[in-house]
MOPAC internal coordinates of N, CA, C and O (Angstrom, degrees):
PM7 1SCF
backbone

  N    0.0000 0     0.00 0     0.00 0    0    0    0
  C    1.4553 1     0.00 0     0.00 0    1    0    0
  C    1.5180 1   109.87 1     0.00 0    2    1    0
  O    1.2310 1   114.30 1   -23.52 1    3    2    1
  N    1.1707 1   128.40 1   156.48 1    3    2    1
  C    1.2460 1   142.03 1  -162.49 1    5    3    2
  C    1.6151 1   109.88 1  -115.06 1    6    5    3
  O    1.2310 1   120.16 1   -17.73 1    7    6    5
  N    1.2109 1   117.30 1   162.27 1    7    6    5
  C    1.4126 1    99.69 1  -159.65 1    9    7    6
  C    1.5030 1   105.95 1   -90.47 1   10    9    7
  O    1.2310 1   116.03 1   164.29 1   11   10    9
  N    1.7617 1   125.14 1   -15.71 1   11   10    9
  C    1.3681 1   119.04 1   165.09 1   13   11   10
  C    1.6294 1   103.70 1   -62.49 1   14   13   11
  O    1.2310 1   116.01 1   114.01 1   15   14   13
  N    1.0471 1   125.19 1   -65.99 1   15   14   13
  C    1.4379 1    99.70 1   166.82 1   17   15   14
  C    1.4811 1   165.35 1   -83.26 1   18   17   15
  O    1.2310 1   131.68 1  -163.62 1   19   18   17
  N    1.5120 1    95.05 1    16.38 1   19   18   17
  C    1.4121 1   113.70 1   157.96 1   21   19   18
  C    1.6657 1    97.82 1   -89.81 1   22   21   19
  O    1.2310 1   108.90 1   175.79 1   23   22   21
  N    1.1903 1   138.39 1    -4.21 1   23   22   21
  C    1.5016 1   125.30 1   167.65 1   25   23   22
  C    2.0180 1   109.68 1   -86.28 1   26   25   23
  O    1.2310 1   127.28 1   133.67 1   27   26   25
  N    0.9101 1   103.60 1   -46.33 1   27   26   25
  C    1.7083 1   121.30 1   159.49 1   29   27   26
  C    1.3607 1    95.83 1   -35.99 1   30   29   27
  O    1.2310 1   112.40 1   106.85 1   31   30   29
  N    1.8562 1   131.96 1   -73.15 1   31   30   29
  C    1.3618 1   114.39 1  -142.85 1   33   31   30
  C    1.7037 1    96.42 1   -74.64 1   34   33   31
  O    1.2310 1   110.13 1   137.68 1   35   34   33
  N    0.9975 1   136.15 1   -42.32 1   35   34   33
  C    1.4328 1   154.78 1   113.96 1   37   35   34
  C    1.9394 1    94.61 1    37.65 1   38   37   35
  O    1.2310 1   137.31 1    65.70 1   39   38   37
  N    0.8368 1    84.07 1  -114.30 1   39   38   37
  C    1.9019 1   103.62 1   170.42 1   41   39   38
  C    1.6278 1   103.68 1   -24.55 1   42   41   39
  O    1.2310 1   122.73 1   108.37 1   43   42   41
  N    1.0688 1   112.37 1   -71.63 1   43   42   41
  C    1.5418 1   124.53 1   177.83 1   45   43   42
  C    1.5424 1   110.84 1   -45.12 1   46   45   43
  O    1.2310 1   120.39 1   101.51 1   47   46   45
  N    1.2649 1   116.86 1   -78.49 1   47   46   45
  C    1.1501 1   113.91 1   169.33 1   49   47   46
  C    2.2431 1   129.74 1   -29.00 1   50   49   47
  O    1.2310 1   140.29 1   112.74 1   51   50   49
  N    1.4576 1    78.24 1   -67.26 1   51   50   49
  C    2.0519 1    83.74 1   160.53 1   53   51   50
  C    1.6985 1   111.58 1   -58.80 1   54   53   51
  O    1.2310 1   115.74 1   156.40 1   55   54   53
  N    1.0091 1   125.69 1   -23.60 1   55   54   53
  C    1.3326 1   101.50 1  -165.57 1   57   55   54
  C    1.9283 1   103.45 1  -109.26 1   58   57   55
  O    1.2310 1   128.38 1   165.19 1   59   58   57
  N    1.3969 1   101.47 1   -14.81 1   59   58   57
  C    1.8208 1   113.76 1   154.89 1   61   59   58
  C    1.7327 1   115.55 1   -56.65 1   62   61   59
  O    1.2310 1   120.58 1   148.43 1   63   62   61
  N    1.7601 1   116.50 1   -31.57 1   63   62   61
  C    1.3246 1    99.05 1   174.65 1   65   63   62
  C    1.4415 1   105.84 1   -98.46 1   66   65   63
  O    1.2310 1   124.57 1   -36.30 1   67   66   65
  N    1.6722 1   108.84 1   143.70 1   67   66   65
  C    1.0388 1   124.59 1   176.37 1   69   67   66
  C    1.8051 1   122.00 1   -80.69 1   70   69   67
  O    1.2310 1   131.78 1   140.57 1   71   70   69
  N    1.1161 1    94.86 1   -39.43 1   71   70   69
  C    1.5724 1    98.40 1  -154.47 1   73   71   70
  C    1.6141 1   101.86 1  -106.31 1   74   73   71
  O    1.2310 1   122.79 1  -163.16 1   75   74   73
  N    1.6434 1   112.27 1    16.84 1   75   74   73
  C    1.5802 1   119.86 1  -178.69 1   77   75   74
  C    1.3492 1   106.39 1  -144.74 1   78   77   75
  O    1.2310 1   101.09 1   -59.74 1   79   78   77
  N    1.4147 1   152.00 1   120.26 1   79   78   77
  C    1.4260 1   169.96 1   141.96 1   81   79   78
  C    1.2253 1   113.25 1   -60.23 1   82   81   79
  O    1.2310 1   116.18 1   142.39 1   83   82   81
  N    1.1641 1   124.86 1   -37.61 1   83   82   81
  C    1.7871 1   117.80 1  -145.47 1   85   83   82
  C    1.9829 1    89.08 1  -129.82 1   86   85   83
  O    1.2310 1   121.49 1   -43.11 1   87   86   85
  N    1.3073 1   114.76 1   136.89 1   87   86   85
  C    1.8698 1   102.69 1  -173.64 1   89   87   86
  C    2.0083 1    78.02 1  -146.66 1   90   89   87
  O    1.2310 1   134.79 1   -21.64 1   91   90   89
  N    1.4503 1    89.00 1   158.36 1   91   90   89
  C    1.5900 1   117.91 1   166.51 1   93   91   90
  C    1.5372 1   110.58 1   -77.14 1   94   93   91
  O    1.2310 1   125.04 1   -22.26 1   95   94   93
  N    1.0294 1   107.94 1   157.74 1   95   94   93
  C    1.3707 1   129.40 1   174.87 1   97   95   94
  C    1.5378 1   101.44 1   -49.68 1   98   97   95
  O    1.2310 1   118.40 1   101.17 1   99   98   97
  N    0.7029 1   120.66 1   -78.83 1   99   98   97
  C    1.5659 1   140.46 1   154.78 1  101   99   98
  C    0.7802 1   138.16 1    -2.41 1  102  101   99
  O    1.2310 1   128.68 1   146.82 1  103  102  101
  N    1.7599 1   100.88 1   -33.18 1  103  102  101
  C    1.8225 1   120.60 1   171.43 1  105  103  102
  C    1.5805 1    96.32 1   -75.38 1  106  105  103
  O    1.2310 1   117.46 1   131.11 1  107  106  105
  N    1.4810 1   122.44 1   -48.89 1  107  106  105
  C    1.4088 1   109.82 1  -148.39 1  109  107  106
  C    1.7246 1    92.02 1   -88.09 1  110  109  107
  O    1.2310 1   115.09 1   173.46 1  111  110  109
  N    1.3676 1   126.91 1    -6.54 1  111  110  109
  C    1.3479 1    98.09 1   175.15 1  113  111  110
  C    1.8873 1   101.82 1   -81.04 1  114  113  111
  O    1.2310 1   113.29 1   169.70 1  115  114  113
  N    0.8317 1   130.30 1   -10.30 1  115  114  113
  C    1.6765 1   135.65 1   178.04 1  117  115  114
  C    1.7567 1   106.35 1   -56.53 1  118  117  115
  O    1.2310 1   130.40 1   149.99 1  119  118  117
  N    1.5337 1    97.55 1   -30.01 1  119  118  117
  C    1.8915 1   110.07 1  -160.16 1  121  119  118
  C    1.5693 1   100.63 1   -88.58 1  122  121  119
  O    1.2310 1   124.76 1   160.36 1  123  122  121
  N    1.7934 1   108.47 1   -19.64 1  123  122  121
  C    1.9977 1   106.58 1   176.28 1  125  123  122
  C    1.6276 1    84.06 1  -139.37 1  126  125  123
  O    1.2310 1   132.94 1   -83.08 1  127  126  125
  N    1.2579 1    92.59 1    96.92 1  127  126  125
  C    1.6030 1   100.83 1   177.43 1  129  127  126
  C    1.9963 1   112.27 1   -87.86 1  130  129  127
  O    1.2310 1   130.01 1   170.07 1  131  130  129
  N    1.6036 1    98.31 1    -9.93 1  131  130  129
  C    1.5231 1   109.65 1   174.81 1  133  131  130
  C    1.3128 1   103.62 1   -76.38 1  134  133  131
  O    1.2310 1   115.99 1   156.43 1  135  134  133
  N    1.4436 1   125.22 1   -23.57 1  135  134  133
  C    1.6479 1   119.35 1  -175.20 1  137  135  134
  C    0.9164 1   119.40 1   -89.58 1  138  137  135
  O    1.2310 1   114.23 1   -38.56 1  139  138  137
  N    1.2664 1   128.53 1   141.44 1  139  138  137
  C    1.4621 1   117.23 1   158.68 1  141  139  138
  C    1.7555 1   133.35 1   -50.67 1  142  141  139
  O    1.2310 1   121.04 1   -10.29 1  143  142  141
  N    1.7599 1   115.61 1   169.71 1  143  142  141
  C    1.4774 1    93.54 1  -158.79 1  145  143  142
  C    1.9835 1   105.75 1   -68.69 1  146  145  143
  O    1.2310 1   126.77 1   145.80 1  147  146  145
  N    1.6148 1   104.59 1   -34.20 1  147  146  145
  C    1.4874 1   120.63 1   163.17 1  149  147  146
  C    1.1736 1   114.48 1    -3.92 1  150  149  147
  O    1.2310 1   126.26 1    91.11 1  151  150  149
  N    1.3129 1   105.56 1   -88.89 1  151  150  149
  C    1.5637 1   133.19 1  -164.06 1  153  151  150
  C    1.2394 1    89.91 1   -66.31 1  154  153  151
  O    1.2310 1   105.56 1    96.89 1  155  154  153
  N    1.9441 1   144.38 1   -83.11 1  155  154  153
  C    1.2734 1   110.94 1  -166.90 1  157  155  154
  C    1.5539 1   121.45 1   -51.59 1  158  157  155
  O    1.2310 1   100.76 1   167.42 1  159  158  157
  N    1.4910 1   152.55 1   -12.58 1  159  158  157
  C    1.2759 1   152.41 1   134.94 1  161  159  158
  C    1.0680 1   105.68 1    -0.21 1  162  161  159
  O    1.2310 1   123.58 1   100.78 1  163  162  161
  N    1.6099 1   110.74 1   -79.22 1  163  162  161
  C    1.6121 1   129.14 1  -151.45 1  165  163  162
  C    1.2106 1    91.79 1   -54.96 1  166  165  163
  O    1.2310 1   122.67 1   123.47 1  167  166  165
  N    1.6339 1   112.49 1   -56.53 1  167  166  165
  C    1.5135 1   120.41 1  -156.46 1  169  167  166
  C    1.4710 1   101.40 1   -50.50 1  170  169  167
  O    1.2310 1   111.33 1   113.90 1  171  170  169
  N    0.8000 1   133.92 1   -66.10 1  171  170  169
  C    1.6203 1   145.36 1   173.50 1  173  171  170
  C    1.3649 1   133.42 1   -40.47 1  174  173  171
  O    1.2310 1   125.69 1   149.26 1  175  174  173
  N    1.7215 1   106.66 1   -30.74 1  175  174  173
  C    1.2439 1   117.10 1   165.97 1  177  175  174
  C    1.3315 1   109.64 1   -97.49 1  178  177  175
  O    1.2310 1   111.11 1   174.10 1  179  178  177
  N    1.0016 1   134.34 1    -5.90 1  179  178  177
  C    1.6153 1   138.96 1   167.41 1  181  179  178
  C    1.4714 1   104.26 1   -83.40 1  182  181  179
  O    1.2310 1   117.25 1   151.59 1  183  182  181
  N    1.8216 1   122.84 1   -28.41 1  183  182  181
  C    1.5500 1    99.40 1  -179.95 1  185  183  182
  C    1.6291 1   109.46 1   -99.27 1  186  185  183
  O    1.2310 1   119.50 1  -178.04 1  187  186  185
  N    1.3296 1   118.56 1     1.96 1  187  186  185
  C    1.2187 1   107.14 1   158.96 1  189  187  186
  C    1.2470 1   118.79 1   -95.00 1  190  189  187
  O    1.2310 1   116.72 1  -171.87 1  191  190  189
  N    1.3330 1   123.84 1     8.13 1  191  190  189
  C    1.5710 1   124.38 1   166.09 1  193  191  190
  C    1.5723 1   120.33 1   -85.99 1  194  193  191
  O    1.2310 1   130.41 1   151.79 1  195  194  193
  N    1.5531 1    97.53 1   -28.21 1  195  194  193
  C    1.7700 1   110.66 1   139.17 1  197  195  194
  C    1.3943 1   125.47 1   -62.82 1  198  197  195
  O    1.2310 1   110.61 1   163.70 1  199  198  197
  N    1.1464 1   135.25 1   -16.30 1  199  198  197
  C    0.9991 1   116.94 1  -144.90 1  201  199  198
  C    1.2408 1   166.74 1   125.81 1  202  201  199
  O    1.2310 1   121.36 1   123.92 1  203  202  201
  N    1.5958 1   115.01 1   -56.08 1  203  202  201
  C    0.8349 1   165.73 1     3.96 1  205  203  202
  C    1.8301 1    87.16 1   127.57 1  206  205  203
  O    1.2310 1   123.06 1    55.48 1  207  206  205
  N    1.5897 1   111.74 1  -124.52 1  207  206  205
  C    1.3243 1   101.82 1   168.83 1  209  207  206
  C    1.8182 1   105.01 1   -87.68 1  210  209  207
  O    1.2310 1   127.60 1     5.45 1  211  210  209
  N    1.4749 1   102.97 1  -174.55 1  211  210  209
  C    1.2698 1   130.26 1   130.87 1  213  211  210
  C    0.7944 1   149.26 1   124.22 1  214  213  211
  O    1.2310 1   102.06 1    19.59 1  215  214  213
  N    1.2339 1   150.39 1  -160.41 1  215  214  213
  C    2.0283 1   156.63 1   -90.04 1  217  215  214
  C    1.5800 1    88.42 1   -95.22 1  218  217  215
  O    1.2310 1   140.70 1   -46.31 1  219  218  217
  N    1.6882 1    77.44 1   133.69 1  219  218  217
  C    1.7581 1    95.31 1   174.73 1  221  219  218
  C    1.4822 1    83.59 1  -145.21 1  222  221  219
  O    1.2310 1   129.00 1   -53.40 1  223  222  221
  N    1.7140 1   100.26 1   126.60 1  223  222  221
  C    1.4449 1   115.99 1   157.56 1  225  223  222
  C    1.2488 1   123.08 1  -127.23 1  226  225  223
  O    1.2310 1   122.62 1   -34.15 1  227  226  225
  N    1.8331 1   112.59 1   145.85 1  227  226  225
  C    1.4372 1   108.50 1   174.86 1  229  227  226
  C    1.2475 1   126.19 1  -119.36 1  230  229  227
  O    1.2310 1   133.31 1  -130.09 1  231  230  229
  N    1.8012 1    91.89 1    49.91 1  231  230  229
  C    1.4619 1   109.23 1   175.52 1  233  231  230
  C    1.6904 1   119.25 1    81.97 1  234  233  231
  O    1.2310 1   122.53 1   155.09 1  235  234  233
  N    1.4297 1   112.76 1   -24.91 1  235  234  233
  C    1.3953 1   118.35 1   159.02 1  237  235  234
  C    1.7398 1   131.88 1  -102.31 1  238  237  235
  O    1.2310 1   134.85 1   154.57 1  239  238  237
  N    1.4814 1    88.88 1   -25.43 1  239  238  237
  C    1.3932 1    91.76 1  -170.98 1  241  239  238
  C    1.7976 1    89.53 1  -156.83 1  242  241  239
  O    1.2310 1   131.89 1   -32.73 1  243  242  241
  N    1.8151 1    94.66 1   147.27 1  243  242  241
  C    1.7869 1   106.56 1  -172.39 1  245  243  242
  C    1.8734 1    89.83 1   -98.27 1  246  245  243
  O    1.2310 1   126.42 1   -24.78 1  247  246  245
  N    1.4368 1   105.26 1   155.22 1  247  246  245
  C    1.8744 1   110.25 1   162.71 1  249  247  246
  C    1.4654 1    65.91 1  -168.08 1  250  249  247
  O    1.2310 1   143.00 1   -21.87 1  251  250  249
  N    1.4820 1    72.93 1   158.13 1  251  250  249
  C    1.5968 1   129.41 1  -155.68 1  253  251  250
  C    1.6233 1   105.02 1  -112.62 1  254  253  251
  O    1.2310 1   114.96 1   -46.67 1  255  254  253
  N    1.7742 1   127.16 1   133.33 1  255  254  253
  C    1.3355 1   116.60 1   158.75 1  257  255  254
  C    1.2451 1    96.44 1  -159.12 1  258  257  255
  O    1.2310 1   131.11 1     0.11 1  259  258  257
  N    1.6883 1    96.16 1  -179.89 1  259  258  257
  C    1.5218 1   103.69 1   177.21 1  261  259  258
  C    1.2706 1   115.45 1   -34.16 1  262  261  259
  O    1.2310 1    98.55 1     5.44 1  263  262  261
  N    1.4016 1   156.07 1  -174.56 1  263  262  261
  C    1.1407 1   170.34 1  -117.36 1  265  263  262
  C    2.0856 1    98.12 1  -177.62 1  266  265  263
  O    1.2310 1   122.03 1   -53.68 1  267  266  265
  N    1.4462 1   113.73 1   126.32 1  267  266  265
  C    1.1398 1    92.78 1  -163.74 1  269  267  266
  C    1.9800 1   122.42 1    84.99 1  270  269  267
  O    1.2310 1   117.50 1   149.62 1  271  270  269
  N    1.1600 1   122.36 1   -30.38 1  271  270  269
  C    1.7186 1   117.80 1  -177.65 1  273  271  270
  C    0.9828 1   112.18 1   -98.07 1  274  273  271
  O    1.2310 1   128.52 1   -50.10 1  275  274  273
  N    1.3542 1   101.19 1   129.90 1  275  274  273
  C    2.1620 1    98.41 1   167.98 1  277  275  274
  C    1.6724 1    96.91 1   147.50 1  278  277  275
  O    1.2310 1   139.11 1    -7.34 1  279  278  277
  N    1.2332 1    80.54 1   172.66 1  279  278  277
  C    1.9082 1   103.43 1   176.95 1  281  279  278
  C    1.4645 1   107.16 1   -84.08 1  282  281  279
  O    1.2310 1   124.20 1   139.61 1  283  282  281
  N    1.4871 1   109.54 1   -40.39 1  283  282  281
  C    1.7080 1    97.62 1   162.87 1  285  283  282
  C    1.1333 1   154.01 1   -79.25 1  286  285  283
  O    1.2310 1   129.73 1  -176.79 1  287  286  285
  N    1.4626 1    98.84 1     3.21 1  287  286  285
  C    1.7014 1   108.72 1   161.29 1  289  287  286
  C    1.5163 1   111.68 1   -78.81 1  290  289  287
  O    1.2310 1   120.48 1   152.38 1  291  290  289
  N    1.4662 1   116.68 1   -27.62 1  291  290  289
  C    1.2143 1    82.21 1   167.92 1  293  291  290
  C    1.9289 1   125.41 1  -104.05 1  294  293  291
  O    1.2310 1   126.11 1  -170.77 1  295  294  293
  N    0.9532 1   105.86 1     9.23 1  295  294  293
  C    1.2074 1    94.59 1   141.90 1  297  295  294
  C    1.7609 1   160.56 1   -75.09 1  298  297  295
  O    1.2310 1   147.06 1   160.79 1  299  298  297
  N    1.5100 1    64.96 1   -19.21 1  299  298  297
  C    2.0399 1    88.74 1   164.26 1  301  299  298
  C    1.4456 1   101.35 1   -94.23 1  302  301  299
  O    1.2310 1   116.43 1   156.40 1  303  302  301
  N    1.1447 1   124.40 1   -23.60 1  303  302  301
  C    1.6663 1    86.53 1   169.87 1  305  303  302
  C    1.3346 1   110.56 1  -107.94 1  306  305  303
  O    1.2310 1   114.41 1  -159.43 1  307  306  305
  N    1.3540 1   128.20 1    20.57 1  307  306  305
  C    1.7674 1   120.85 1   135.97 1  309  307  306
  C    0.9716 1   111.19 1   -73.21 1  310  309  307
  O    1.2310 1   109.62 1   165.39 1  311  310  309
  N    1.2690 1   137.08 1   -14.61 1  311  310  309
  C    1.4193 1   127.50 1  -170.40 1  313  311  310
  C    1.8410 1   124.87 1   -82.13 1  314  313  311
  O    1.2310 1   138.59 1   142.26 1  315  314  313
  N    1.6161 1    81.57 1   -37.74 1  315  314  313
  C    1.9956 1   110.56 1   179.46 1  317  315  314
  C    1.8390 1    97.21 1   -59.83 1  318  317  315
  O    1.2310 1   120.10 1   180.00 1  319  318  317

């Protein structure tokens, strides 16, 4: 797989679960179980450097999601 479309299954996958926004590192190496944990890293930190997803922490622990998803965006922008 190529990395435009290992970023695609990526997207697809997050936006297939309903009732979860925010995933561990950990989840997306489960989704390219042929890669090492490395390489899915990069992949992940390269699409939130797009954009793309990312990093939400609550001070104990970082997960990762779409960019834009969740219950706390909209609370930050009632808040602004």
């Amino acid at each position: 797989m190529g990395t435009e479309e290992d970023k695609k299954l990526i997207i697809e996958n997050l936006k297939a679960k309903t009732t979860k926004t925010k995933f561990y590192l950990h989840d997306f190496n489960k989704m390219f179980p042929e890669k090492r944990p490395r390489e899915v890293s990069k992949l992940v930190n390269g699409m939130v450097t797009e954009g793309i997803l990312e990093y939400w922490s609550s001070g104990s622990t970082t997960m990762i999601g779409l960019k834009g998803a969740g219950l706390q965006h909209g609370v930050e922008e009632n808040e602004e």
